[in-house]
C-alpha positions in Angstrom: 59.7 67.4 146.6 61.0 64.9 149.4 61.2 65.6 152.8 65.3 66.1 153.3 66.9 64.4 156.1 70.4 64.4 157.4 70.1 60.5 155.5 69.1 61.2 152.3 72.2 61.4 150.8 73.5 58.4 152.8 70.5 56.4 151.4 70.6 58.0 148.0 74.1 56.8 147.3 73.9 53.4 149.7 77.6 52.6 149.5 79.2 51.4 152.7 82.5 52.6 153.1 84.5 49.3 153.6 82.1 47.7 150.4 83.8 50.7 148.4 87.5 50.4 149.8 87.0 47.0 149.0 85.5 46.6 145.7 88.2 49.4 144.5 90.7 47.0 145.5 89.3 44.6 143.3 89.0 46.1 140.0 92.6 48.1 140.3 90.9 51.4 141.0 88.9 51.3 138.1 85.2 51.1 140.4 85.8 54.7 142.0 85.6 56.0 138.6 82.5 54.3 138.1 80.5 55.2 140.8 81.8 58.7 140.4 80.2 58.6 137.3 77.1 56.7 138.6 76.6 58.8 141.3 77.6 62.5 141.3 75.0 63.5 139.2 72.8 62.2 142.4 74.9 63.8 145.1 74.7 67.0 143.5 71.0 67.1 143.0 70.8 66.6 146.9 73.4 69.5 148.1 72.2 71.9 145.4 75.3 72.3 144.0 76.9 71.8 140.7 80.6 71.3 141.7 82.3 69.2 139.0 81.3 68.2 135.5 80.9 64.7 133.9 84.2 66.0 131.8 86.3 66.0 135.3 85.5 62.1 135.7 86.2 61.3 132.3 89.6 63.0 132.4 90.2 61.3 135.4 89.2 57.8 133.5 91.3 58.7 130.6 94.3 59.5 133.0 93.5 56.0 134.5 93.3 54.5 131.5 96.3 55.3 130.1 98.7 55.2 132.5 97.3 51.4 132.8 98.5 50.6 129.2 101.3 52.5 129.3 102.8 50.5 132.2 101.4 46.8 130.8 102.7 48.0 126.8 106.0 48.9 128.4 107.0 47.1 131.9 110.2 48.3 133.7 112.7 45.9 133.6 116.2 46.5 136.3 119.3 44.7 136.0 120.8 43.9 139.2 122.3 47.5 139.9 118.9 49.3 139.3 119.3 50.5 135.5 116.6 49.9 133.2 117.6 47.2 130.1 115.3 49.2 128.0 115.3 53.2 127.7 112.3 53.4 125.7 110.5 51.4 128.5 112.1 53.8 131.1 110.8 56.5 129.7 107.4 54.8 129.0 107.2 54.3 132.8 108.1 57.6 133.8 105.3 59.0 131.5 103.0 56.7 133.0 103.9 57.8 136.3 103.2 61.1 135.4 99.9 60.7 134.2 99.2 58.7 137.4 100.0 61.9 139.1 97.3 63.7 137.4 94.6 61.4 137.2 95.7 61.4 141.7 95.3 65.3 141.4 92.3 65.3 139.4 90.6 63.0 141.9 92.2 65.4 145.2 90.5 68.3 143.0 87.1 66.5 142.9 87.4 65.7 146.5 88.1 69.1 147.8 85.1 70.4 145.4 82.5 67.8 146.8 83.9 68.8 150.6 83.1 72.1 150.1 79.8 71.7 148.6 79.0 68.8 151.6 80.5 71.2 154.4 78.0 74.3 153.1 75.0 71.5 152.7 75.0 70.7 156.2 75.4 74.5 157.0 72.8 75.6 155.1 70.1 72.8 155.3 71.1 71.5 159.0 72.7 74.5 160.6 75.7 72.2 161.7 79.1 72.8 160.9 80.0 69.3 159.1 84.0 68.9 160.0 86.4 67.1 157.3 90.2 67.0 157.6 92.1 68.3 154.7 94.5 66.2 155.1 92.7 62.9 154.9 90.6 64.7 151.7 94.2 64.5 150.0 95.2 61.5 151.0 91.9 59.3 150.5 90.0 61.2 148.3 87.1 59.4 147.0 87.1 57.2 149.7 86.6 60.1 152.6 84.4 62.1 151.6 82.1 58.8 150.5 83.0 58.0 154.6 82.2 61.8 155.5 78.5 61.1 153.8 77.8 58.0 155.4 78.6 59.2 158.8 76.6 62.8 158.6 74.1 61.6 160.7 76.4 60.6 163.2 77.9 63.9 163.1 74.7 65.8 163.5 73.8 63.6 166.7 77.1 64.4 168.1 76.4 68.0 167.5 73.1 68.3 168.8 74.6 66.5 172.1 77.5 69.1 172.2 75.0 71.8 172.1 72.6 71.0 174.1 69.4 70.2 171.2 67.4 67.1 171.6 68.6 64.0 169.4 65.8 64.0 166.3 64.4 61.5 165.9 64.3 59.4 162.2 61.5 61.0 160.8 62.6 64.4 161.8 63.0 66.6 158.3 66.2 69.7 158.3 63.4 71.9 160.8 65.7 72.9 163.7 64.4 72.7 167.1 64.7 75.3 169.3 67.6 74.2 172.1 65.9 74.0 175.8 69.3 76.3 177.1 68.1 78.8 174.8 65.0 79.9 176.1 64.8 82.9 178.1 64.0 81.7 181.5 61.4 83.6 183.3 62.4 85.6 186.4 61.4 84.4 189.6 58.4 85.9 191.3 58.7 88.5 193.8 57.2 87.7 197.6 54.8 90.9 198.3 
């Protein structure tokens, strides 16, 4: 059994942010998938939490998938006032837009499942409250709660600073150490 640290996850998964933003970008959304599928087996052994299935990420590719083909087998064509020449292909896209829409709420459903399980990990193992907005867990998924991991550590500093506990240092394992402010002082001698 290793040592946990408030790293370990950050240097279990070693994905920058900006590399993943990036490299998502690149490959049309297909490499979140990928690493989800890489990699959440990894980040679940470390919280100690099974919060989603392989299944969930293979739904989510399928979703992806399809709606892909469905938009390049049938492209939306508009004449000049916004009417589609083809009604099939109309139709075609607005399927494909709907399955766009679920593989989107698959991923929010993933997101919100690893935030809980990363908010009650730093809980339990660091005694830190870890906070993650819900509204950027909708609106970037993937991509924040990867940002939310990498910047834990960052988090726990700033906490220990807000609360008074000395900065660990990095070899320090999830041991709390007791805050100097809460102490009991000793009372002052009485003059006889």
């Amino acid at each position: 059994m290793h040592a946990r640290t408030i790293s370990t996850l950050k240097d279990t998964l070693k994905t920058p942010t900006w590399h993943f933003v990036l490299l998502s970008a690149a490959t049309y959304g297909i490499y979140p998938l990928m690493w989800l599928y890489k990699n959440q087996d990894a980040m679940m052994d470390e919280v100690g939490q099974r919060f989603a299935s392989r299944i969930l990420v293979i739904w989510m590719s399928v979703c992806a998938g399809l709606s892909t083909l469905l938009h390049l087998m049938f492209p939306l064509q508009l004449n000049e006032y916004g009417y589609a020449y083809d009604d099939t292909a109309a139709t075609m896209s607005g399927i494909a837009g709907l399955i766009s829409f679920a593989w989107f709420v698959l991923m929010v459903v993933w997101a919100f499942k690893a935030r809980a399980a990363l908010q009650q990990y730093a809980l339990m193992q660091f005694r830190f409250e870890l906070k993650m907005n819900p509204a950027w867990t909708v609106l970037f998924h993937v991509f924040y709660i990867n940002y939310c991991i990498n910047a834990m550590p960052d988090a726990l500093a700033k906490h220990h600073i807000i609360h008074g506990r000395p900065h660990p240092g990095p070899n320090d394992t999830q041991e709390q150490h007791p805050s100097p402010l809460s102490q009991p002082s000793q009372p002052p001698e009485q003059p006889q």
